[in-house]
C-alpha positions as CSV (number, residue, x, y, z in Angstrom):
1,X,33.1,55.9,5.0
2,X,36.3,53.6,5.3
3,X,36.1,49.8,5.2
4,X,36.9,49.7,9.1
5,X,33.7,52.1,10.1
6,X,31.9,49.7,6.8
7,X,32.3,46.6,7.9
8,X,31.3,47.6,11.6
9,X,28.6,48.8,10.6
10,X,27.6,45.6,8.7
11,X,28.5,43.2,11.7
12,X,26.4,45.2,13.5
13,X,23.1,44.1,10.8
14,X,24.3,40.8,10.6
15,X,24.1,40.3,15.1
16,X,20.7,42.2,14.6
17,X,19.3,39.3,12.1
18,X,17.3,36.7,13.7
19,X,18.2,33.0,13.6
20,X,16.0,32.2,10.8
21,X,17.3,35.0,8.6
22,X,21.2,33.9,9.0
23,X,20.6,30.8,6.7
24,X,19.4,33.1,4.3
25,X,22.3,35.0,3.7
26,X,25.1,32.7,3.6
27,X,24.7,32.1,0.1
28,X,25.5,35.8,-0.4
29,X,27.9,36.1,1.6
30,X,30.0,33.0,0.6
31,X,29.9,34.0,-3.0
32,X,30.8,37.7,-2.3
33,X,34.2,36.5,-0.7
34,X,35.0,33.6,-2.9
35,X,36.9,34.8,-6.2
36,X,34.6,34.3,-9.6
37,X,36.3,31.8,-10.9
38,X,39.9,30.6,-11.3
39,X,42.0,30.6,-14.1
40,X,44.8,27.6,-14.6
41,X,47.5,27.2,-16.8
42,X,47.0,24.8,-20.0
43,X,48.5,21.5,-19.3
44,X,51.1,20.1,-21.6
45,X,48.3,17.9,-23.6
46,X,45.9,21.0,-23.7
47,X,48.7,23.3,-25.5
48,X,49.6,20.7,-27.9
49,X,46.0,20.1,-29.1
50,X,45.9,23.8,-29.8
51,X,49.0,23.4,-31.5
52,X,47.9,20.9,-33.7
53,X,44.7,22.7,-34.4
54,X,46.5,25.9,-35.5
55,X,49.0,23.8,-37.4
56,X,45.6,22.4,-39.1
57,X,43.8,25.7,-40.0
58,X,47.1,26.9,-41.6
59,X,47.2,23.7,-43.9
60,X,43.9,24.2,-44.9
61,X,41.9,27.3,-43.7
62,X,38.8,26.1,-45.7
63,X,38.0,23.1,-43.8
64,X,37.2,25.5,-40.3
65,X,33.8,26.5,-39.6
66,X,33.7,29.8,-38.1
67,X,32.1,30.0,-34.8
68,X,29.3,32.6,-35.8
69,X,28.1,30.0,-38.5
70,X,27.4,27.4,-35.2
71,X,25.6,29.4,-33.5
């Protein structure tokens, strides 16, 4: 089935819903078409707290707690 014949075929359900259903399945839809989530380049302050923190574990690897022991 291609998308064209696909999402025919889908507008077609969505005219045969009633009012009350419509409400319903907006939720759905919005999240289907809205991407995950986004992903944003570090700002300059972000990158040079990581820096610092790498700087840190190679000064002194000891005083890092892994991440398995947190949780």
């Amino acid at each position: 089935m291609t998308a064209a014949v696909l999402r025919k075929e889908l507008h077609t359900y969505i005219d045969a819903l009633s009012d009350r259903s419509l409400p319903a399945l907006k939720p759905l839809l919005t999240l289907l078409v809205e991407p995950p989530y986004t992903i944003e380049p570090a700002s300059p302050a972000e990158c040079a707290k990581v820096e610092k923190r790498v700087r840190d574990y190679y000064k002194n690897p000891e005083s890092f707690v892994p991440l398995s022991s947190i949780k």
